[in-house]
C-alpha positions as CSV (number, residue, x, y, z in Angstrom):
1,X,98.5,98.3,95.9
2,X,101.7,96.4,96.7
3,X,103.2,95.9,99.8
4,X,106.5,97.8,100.4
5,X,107.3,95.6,103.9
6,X,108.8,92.8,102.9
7,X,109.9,90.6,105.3
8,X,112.2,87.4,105.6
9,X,110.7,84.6,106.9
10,X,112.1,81.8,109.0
11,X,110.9,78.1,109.6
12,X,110.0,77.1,113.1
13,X,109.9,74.0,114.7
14,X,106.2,73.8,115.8
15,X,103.1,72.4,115.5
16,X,101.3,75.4,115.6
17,X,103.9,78.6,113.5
18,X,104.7,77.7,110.4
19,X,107.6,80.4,110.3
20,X,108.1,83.9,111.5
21,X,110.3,87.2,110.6
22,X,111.3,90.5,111.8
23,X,111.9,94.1,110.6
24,X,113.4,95.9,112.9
25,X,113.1,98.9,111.4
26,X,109.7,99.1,111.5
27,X,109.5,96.9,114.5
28,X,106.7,94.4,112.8
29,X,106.7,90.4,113.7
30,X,105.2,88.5,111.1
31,X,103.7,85.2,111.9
32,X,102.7,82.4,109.5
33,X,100.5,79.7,111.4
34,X,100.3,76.4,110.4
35,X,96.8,77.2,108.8
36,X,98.3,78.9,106.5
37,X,97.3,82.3,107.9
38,X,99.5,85.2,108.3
39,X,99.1,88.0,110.7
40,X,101.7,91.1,111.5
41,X,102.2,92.6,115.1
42,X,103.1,96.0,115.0
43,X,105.4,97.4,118.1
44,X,107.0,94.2,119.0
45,X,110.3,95.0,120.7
46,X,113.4,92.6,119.0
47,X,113.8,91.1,122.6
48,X,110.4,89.4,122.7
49,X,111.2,88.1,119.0
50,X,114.4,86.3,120.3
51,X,112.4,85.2,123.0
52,X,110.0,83.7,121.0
53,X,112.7,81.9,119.3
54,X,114.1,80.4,122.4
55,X,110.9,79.2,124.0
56,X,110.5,75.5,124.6
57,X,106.9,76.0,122.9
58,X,106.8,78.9,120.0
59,X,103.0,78.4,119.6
60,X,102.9,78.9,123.5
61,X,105.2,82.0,123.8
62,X,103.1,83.5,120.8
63,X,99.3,82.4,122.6
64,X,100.5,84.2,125.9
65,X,103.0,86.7,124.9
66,X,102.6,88.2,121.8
67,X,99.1,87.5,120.1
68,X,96.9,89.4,123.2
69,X,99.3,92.1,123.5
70,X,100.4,93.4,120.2
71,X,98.1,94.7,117.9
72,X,97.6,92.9,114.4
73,X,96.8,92.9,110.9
74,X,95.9,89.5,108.9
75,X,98.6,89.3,106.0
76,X,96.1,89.2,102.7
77,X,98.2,87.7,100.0
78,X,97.1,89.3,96.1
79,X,97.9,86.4,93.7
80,X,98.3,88.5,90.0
81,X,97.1,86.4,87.1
């Protein structure tokens, strides 16, 4: 089963994301942590995503403000041979 949500990632600055994207539509954050783990958080209003973006600490602002509040899914990756 594919994945129809595909969403555009962005590099951050930070020791602990990787990079992050957004589909508004939907209104789905998608997190990539420096482990190499990717979760999605579903209902996350655009405002809190720009936020995110203009904290001084992105791993910080994601620890307090988004990863106990939203409700996530761990990204599972299918690699096709």
């Amino acid at each position: 089963m594919s994945d129809p949500l595909k969403i555009t990632m962005h590099p951050a600055i930070s020791s602990n994301i990787a990079a992050a994207g957004y589909d508004a539509a939907t209104r789905t954050l998608e997190i990539q942590f420096s482990t190499g783990h990717s979760y999605r958080y579903s209902d996350v209003p655009k405002e809190v995503y720009e936020a995110m973006w203009k904290a001084e600490s992105i791993g910080k602002f994601v620890h307090s403000n988004i990863a106990s509040k939203y409700k996530y899914a761990k990204v599972v990756k299918v690699i096709k041979k």
